[in-house]
PDBQT receptor file of N, H, CA, C and O in Angstrom, charges set to zero:
ATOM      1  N   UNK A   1      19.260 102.206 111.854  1.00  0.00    +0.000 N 
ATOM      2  CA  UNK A   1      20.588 102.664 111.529  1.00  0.00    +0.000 C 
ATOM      3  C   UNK A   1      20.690 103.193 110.110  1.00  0.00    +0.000 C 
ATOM      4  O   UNK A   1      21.387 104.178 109.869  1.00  0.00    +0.000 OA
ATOM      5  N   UNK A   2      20.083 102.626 109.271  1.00  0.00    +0.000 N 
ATOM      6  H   UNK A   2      19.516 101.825 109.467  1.00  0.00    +0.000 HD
ATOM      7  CA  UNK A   2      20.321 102.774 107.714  1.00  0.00    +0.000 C 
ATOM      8  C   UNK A   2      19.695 104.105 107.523  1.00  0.00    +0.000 C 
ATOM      9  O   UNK A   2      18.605 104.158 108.091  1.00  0.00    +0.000 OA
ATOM     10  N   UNK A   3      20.083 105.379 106.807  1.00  0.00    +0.000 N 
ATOM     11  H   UNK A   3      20.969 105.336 106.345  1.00  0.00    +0.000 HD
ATOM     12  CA  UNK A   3      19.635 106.106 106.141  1.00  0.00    +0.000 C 
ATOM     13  C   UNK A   3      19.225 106.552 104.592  1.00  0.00    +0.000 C 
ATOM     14  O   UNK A   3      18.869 107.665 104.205  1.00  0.00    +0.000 OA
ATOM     15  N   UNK A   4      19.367 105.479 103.929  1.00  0.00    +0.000 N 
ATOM     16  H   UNK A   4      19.656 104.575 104.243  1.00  0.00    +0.000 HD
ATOM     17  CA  UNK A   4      18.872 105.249 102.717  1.00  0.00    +0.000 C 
ATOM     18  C   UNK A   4      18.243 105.472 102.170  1.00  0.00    +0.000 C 
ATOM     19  O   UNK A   4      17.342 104.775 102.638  1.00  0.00    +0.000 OA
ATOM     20  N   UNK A   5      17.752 106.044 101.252  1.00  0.00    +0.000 N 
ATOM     21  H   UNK A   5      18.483 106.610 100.872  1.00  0.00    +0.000 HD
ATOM     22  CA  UNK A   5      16.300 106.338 101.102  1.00  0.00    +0.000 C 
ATOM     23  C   UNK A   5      15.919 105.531  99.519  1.00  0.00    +0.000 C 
ATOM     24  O   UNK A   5      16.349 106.033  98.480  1.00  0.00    +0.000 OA
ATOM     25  N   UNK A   6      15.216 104.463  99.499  1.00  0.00    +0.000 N 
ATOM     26  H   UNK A   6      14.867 104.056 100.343  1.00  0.00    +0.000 HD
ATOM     27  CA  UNK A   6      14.556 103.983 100.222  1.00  0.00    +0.000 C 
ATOM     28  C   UNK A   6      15.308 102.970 101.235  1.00  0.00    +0.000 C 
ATOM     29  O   UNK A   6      16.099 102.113 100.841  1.00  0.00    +0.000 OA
ATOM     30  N   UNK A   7      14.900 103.213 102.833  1.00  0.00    +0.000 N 
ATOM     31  H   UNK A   7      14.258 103.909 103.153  1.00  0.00    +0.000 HD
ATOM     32  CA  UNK A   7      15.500 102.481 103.378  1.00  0.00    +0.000 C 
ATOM     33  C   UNK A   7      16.324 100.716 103.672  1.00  0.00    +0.000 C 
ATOM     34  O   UNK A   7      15.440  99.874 103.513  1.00  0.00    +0.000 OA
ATOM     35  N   UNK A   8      17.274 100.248 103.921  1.00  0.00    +0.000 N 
ATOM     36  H   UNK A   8      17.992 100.932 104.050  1.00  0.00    +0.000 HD
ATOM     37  CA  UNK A   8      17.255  98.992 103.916  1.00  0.00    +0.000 C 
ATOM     38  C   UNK A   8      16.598  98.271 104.685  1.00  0.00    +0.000 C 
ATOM     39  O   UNK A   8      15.743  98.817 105.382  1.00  0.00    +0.000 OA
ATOM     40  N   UNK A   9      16.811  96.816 104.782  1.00  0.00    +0.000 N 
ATOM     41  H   UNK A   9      17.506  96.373 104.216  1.00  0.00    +0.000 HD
ATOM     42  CA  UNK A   9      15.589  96.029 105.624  1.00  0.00    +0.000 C 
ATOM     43  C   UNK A   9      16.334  96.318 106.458  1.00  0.00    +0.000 C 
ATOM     44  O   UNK A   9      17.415  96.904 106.391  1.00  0.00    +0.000 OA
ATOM     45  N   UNK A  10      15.487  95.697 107.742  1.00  0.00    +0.000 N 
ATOM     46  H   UNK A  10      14.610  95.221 107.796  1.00  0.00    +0.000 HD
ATOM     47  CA  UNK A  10      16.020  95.723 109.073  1.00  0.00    +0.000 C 
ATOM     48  C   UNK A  10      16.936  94.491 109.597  1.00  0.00    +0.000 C 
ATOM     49  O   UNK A  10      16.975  93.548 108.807  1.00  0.00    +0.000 OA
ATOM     50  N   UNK A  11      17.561  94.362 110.604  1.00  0.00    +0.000 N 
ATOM     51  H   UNK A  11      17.530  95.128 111.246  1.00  0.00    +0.000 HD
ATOM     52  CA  UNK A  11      18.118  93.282 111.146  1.00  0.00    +0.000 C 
ATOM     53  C   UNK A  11      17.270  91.803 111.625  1.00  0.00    +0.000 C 
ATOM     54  O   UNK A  11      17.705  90.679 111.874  1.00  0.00    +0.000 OA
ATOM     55  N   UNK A  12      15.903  92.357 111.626  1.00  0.00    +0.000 N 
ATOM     56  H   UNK A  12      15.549  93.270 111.424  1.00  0.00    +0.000 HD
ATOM     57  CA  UNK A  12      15.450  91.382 111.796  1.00  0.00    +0.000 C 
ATOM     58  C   UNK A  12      14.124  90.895 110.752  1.00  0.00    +0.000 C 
ATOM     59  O   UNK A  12      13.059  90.398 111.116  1.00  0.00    +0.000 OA
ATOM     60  N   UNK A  13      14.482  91.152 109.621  1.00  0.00    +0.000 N 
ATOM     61  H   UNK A  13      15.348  91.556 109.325  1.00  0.00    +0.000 HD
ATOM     62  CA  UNK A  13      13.703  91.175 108.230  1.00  0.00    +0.000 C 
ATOM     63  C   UNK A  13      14.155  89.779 107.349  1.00  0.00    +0.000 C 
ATOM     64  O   UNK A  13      15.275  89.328 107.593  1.00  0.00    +0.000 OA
ATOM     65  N   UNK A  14      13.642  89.361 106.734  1.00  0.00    +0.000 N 
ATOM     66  H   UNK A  14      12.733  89.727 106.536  1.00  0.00    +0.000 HD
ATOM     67  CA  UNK A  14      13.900  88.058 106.141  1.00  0.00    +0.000 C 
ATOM     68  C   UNK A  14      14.720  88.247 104.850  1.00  0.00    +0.000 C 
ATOM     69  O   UNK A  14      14.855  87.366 104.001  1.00  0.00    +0.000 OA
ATOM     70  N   UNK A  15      15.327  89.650 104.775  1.00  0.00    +0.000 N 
ATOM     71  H   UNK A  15      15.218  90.365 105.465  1.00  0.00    +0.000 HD
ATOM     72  CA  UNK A  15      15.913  89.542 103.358  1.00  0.00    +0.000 C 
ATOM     73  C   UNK A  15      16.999  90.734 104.060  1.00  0.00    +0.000 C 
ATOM     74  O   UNK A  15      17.424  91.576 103.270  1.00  0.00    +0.000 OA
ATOM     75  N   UNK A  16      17.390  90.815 105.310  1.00  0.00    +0.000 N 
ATOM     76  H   UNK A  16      17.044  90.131 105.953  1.00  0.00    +0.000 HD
ATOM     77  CA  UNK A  16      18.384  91.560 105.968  1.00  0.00    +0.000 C 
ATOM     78  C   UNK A  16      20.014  91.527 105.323  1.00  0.00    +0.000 C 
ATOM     79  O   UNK A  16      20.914  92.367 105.322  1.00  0.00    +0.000 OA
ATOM     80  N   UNK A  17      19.930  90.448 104.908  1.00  0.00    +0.000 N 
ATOM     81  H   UNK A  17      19.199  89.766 104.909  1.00  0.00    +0.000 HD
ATOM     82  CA  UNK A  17      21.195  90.282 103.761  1.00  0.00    +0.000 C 
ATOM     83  C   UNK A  17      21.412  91.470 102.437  1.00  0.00    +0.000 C 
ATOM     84  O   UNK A  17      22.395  91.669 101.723  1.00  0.00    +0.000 OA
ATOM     85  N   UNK A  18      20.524  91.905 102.454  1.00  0.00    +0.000 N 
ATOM     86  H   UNK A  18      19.726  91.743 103.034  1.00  0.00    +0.000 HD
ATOM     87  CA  UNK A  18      19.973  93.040 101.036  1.00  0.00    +0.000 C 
ATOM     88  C   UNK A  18      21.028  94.418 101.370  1.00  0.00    +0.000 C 
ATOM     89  O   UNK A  18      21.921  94.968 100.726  1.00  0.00    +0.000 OA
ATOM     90  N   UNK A  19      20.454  94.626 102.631  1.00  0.00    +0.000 N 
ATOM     91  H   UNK A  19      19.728  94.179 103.154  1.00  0.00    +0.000 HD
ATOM     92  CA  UNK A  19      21.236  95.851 103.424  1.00  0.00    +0.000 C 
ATOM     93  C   UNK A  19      23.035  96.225 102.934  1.00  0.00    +0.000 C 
ATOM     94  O   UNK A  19      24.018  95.483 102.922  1.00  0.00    +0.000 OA
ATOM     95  N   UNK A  20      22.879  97.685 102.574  1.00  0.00    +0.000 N 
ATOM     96  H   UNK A  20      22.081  98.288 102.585  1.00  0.00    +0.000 HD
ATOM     97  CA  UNK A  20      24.088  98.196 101.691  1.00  0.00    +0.000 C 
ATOM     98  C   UNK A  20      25.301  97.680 103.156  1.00  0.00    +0.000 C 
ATOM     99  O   UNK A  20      25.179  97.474 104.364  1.00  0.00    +0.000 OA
ATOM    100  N   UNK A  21      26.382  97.653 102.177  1.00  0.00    +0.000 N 
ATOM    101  H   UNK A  21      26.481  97.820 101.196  1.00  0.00    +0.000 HD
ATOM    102  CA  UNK A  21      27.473  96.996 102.872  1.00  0.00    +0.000 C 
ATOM    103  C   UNK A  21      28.127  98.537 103.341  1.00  0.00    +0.000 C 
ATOM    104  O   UNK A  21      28.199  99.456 102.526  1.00  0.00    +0.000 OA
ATOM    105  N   UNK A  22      28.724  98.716 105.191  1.00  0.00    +0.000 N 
ATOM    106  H   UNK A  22      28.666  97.969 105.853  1.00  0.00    +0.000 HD
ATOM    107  CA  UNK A  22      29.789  99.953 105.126  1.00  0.00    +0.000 C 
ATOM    108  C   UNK A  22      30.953  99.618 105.642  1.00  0.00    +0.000 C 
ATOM    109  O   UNK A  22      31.810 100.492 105.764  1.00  0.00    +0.000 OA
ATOM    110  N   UNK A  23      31.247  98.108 106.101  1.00  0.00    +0.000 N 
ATOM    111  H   UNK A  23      30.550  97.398 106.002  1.00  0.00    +0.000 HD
ATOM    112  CA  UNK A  23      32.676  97.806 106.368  1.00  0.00    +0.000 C 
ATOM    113  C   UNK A  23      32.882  96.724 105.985  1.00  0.00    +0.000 C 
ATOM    114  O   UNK A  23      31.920  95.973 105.825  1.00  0.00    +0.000 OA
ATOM    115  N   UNK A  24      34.060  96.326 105.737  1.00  0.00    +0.000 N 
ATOM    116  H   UNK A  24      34.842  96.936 105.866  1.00  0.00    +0.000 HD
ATOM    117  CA  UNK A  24      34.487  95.142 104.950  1.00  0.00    +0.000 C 
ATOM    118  C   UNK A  24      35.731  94.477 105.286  1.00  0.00    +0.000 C 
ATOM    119  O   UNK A  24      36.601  95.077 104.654  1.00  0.00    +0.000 OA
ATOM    120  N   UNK A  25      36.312  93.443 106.032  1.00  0.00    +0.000 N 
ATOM    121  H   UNK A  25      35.606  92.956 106.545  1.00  0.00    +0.000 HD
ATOM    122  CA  UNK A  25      37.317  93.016 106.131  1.00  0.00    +0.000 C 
ATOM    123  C   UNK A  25      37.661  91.907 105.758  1.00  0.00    +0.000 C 
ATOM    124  O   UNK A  25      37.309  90.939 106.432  1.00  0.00    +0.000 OA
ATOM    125  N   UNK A  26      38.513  91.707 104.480  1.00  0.00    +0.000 N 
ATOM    126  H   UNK A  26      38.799  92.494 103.932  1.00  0.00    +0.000 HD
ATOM    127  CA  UNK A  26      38.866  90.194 103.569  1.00  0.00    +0.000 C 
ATOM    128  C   UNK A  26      39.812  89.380 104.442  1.00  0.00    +0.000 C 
ATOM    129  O   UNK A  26      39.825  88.160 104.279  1.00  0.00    +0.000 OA
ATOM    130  N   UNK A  27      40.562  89.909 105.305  1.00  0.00    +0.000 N 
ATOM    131  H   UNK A  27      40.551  90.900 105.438  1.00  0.00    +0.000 HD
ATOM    132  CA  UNK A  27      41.260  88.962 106.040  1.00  0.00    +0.000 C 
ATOM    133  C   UNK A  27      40.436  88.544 107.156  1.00  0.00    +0.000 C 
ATOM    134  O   UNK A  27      40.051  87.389 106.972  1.00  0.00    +0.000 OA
ATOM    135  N   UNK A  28      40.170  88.861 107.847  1.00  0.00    +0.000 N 
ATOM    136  H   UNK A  28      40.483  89.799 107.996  1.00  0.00    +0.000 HD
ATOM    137  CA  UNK A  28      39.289  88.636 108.889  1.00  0.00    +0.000 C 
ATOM    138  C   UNK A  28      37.926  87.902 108.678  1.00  0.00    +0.000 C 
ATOM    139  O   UNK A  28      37.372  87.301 109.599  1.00  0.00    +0.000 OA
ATOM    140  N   UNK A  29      37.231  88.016 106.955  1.00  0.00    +0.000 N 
ATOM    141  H   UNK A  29      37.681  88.504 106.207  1.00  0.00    +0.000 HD
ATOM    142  CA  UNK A  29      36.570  87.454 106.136  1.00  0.00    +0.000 C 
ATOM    143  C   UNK A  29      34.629  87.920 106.860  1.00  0.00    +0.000 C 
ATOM    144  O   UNK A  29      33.582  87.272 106.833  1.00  0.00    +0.000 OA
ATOM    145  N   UNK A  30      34.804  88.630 107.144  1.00  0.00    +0.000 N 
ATOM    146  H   UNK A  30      35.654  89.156 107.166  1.00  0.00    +0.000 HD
ATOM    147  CA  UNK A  30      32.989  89.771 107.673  1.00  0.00    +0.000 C 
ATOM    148  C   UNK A  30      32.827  90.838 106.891  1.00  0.00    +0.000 C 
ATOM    149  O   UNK A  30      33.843  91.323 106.393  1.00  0.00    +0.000 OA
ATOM    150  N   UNK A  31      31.317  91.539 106.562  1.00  0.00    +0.000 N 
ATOM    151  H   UNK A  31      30.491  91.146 106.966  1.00  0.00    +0.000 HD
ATOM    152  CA  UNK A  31      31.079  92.309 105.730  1.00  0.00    +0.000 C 
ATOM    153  C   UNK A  31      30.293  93.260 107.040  1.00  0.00    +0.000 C 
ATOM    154  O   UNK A  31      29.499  92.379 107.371  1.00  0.00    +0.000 OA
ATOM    155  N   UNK A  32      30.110  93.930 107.586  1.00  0.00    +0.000 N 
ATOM    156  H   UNK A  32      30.756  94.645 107.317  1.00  0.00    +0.000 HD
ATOM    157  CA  UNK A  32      28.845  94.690 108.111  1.00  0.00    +0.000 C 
ATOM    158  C   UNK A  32      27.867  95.697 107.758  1.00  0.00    +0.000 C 
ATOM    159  O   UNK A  32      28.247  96.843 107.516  1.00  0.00    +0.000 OA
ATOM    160  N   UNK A  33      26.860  95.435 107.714  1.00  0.00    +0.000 N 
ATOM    161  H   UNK A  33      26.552  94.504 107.910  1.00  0.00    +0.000 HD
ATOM    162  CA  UNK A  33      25.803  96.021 106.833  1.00  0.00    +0.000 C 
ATOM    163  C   UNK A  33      25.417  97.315 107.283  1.00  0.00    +0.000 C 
ATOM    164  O   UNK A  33      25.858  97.481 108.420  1.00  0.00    +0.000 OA
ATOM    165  N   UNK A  34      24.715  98.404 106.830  1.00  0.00    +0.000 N 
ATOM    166  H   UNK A  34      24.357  98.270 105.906  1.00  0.00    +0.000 HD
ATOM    167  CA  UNK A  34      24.321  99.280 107.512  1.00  0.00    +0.000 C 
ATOM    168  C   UNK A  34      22.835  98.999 108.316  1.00  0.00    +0.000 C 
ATOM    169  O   UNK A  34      22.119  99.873 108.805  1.00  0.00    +0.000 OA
ATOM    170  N   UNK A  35      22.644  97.886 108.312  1.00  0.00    +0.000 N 
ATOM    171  H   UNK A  35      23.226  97.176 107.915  1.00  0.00    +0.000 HD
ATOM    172  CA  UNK A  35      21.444  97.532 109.256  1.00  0.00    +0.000 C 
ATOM    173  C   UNK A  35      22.038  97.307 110.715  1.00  0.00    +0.000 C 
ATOM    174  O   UNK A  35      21.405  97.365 111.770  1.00  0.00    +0.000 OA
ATOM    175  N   UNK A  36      23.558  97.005 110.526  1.00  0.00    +0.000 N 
ATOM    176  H   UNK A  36      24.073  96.958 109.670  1.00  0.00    +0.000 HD
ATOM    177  CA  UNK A  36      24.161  96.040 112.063  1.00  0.00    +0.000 C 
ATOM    178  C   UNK A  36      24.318  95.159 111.513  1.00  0.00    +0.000 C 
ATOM    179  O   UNK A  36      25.530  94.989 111.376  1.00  0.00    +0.000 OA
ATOM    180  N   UNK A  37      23.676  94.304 110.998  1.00  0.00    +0.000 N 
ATOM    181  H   UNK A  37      22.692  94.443 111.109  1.00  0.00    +0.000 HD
ATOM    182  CA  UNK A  37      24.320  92.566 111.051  1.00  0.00    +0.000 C 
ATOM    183  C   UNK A  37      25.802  92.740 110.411  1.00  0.00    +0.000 C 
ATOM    184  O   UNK A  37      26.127  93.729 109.755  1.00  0.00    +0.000 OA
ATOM    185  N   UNK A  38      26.508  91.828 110.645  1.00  0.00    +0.000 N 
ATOM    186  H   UNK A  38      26.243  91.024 111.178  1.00  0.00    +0.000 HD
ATOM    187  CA  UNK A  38      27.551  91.088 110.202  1.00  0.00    +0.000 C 
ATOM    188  C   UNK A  38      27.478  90.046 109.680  1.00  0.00    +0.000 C 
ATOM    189  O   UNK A  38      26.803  89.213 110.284  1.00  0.00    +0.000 OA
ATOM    190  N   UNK A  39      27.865  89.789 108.879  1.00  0.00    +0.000 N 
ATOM    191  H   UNK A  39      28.413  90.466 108.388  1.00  0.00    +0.000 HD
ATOM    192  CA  UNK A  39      28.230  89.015 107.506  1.00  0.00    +0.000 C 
ATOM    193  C   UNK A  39      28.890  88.239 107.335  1.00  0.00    +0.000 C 
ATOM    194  O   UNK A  39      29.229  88.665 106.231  1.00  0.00    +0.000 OA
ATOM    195  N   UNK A  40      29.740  86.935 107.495  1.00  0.00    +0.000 N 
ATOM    196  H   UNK A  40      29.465  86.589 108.393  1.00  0.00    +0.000 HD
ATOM    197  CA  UNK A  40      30.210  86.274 107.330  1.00  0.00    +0.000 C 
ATOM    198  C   UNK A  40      30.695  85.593 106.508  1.00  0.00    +0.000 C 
ATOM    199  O   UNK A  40      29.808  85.073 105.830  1.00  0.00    +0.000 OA
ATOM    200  N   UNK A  41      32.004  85.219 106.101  1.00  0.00    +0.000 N 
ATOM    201  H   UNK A  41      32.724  85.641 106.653  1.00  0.00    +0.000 HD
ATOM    202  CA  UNK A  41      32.140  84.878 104.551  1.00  0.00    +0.000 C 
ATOM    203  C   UNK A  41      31.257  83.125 104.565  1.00  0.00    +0.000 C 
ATOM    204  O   UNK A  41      30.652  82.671 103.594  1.00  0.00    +0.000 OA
ATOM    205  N   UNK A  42      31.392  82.528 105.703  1.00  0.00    +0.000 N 
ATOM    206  H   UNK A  42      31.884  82.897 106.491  1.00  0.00    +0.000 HD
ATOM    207  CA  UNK A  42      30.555  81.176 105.544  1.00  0.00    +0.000 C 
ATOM    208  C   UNK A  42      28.878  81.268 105.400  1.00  0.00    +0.000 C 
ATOM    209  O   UNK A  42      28.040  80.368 105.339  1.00  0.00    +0.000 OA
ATOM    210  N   UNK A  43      28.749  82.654 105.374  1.00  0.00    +0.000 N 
ATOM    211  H   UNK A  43      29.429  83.385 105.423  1.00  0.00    +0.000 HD
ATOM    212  CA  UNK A  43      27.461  83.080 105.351  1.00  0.00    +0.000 C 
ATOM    213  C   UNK A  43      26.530  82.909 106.532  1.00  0.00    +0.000 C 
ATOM    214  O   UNK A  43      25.312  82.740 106.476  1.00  0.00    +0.000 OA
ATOM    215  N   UNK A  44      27.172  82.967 107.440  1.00  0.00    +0.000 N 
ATOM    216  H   UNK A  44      28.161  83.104 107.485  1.00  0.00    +0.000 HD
ATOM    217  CA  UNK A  44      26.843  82.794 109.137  1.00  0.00    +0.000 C 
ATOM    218  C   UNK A  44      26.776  84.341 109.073  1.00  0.00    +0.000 C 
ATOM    219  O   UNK A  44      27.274  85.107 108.248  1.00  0.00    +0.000 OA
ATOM    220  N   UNK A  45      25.876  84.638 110.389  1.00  0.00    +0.000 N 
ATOM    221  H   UNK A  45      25.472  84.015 111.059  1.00  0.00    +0.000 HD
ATOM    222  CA  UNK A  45      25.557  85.857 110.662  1.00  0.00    +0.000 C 
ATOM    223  C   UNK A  45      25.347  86.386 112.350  1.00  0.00    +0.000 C 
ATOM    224  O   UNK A  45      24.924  85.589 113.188  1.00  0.00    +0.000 OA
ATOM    225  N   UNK A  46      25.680  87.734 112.688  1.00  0.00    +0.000 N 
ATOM    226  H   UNK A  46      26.024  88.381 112.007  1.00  0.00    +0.000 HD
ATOM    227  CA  UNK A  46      25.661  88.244 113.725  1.00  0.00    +0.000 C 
ATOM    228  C   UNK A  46      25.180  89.633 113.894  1.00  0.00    +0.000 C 
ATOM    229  O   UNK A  46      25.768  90.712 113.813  1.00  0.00    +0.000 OA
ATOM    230  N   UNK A  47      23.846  89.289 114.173  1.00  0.00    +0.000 N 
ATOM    231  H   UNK A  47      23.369  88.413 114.239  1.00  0.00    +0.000 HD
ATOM    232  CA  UNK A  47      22.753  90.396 114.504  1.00  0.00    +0.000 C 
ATOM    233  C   UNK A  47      22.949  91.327 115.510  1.00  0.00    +0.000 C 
ATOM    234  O   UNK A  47      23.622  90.973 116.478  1.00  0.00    +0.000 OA
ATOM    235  N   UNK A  48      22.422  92.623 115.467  1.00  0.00    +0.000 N 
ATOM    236  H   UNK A  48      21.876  92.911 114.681  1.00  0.00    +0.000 HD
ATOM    237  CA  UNK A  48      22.940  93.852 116.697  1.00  0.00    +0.000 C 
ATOM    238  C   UNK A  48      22.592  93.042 117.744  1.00  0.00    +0.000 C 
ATOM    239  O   UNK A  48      23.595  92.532 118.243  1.00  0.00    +0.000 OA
ATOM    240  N   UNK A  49      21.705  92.763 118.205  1.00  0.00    +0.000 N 
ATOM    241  H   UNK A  49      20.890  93.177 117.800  1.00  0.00    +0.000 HD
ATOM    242  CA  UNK A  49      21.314  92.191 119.710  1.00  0.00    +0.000 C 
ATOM    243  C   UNK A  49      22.207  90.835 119.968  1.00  0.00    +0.000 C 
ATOM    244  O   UNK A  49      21.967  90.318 121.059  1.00  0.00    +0.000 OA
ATOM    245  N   UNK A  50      23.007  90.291 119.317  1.00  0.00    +0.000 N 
ATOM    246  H   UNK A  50      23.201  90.711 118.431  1.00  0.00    +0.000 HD
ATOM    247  CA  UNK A  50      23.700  89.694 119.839  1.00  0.00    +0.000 C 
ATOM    248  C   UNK A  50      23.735  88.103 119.491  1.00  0.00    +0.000 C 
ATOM    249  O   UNK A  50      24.660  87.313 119.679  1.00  0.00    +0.000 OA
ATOM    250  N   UNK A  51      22.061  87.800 118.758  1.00  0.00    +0.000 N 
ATOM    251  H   UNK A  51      21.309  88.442 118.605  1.00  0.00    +0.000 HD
ATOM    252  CA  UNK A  51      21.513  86.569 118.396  1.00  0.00    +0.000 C 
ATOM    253  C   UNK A  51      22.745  86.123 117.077  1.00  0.00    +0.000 C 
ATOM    254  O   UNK A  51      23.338  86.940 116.373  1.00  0.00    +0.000 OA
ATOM    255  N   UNK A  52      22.845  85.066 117.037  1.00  0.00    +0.000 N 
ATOM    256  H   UNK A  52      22.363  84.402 117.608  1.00  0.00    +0.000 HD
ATOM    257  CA  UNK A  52      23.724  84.597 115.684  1.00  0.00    +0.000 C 
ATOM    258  C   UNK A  52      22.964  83.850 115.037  1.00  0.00    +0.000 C 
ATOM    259  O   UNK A  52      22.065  83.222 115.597  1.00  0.00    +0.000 OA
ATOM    260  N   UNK A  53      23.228  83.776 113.538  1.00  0.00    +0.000 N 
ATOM    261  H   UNK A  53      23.959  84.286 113.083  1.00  0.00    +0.000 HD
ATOM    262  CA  UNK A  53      22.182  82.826 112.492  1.00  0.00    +0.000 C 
ATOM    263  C   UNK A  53      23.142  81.751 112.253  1.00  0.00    +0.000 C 
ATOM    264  O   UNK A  53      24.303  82.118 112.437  1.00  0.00    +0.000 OA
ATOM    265  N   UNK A  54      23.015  80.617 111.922  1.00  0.00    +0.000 N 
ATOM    266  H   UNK A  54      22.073  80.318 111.772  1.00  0.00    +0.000 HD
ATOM    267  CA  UNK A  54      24.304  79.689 111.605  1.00  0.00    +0.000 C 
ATOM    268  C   UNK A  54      24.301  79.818 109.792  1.00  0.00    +0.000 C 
ATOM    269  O   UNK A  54      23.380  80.136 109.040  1.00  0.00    +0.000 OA
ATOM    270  N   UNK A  55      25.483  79.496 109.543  1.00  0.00    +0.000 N 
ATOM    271  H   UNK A  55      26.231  79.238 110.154  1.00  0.00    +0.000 HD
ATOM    272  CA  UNK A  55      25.872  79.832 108.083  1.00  0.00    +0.000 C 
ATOM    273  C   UNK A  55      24.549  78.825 107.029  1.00  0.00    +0.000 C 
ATOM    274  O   UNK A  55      23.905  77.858 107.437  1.00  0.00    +0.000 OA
ATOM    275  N   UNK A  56      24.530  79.007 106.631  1.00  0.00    +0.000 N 
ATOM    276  H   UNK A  56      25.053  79.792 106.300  1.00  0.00    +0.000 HD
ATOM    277  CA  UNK A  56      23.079  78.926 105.542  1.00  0.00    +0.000 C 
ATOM    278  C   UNK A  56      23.935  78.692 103.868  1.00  0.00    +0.000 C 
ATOM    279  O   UNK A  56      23.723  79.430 102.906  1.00  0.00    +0.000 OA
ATOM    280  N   UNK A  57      24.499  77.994 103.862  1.00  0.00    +0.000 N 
ATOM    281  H   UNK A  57      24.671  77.394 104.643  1.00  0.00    +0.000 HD
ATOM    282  CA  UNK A  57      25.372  77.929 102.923  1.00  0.00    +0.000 C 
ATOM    283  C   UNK A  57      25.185  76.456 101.972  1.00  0.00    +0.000 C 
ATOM    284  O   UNK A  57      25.773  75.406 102.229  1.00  0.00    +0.000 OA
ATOM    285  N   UNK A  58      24.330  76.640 100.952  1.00  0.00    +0.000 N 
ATOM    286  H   UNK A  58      23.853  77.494 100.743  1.00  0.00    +0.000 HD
ATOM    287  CA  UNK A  58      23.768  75.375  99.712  1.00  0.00    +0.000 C 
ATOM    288  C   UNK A  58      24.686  74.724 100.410  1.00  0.00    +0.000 C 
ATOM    289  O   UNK A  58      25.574  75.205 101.113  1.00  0.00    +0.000 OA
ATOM    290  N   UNK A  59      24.391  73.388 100.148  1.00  0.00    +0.000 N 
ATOM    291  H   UNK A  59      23.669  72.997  99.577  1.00  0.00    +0.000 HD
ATOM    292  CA  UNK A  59      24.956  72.126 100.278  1.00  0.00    +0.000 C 
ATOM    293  C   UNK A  59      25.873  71.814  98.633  1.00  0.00    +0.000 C 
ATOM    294  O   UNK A  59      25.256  71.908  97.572  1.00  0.00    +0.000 OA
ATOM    295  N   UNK A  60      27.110  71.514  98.664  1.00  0.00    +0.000 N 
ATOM    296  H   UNK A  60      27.612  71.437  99.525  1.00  0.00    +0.000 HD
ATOM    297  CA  UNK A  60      27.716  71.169  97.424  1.00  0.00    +0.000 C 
ATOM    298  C   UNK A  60      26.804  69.881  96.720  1.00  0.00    +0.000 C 
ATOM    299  O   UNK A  60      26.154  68.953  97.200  1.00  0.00    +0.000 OA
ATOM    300  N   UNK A  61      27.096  70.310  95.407  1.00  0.00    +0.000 N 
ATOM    301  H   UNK A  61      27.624  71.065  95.017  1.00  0.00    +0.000 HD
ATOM    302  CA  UNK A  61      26.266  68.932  94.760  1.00  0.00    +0.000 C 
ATOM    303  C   UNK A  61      27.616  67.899  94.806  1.00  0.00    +0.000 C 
ATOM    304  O   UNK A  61      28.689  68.442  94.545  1.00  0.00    +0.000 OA
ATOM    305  N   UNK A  62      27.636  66.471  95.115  1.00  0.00    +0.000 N 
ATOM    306  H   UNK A  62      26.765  66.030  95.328  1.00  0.00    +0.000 HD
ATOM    307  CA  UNK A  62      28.218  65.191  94.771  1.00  0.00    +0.000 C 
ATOM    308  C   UNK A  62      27.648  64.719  93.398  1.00  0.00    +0.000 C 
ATOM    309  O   UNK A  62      26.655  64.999  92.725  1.00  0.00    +0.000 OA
ATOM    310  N   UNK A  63      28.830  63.789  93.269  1.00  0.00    +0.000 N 
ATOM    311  H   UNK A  63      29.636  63.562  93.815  1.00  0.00    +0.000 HD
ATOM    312  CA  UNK A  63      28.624  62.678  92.112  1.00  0.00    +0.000 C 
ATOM    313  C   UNK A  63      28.436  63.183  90.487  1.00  0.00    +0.000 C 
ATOM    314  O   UNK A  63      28.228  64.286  89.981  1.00  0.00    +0.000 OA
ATOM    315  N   UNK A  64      28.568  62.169  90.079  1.00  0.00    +0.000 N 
ATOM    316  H   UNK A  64      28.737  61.273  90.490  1.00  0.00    +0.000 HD
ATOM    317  CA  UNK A  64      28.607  62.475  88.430  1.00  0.00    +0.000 C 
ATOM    318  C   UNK A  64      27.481  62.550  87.796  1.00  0.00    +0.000 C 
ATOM    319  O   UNK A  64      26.825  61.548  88.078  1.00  0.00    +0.000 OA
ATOM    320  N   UNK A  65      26.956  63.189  87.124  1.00  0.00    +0.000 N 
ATOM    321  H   UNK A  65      27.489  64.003  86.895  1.00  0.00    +0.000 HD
ATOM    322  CA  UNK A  65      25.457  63.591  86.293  1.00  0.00    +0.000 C 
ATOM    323  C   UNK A  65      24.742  62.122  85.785  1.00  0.00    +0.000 C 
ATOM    324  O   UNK A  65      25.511  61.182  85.585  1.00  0.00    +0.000 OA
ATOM    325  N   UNK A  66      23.698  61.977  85.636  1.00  0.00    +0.000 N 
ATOM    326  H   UNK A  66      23.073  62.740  85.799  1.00  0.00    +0.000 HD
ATOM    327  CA  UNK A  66      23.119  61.379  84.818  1.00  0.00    +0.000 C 
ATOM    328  C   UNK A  66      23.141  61.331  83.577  1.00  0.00    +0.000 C 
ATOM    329  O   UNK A  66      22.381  60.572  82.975  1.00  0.00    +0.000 OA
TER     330      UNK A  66
């Protein structure tokens, strides 16, 4: 899909997140890439073929410092 030059990764590339953004909806809270995936503001994802990634989102740190 991407015409970029140099192109973006693909949808099924390990750094597919990289891929330039061409739609964006803040209420609805999805980004879609020009690879296909969709974007998720929980950082969950939805690949052209249909597969979903679950949100991948650091774990908050707890408790008070040392």
């Amino acid at each position: 899909m991407c015409r970029h030059d140099p192109p973006c990764p693909t949808a099924d590339a390990s750094d597919r997140e990289a891929a330039k953004m061409v739609a964006r909806d803040d209420v609805s809270g999805w980004t879609m890439l020009c690879n296909g995936v969709l974007l998720f503001d929980d950082t969950g994802e939805l690949l052209p073929d249909g597969r979903s990634i679950a949100p991948h989102r650091p774990a908050l740190l707890t408790g008070a410092a040392a």
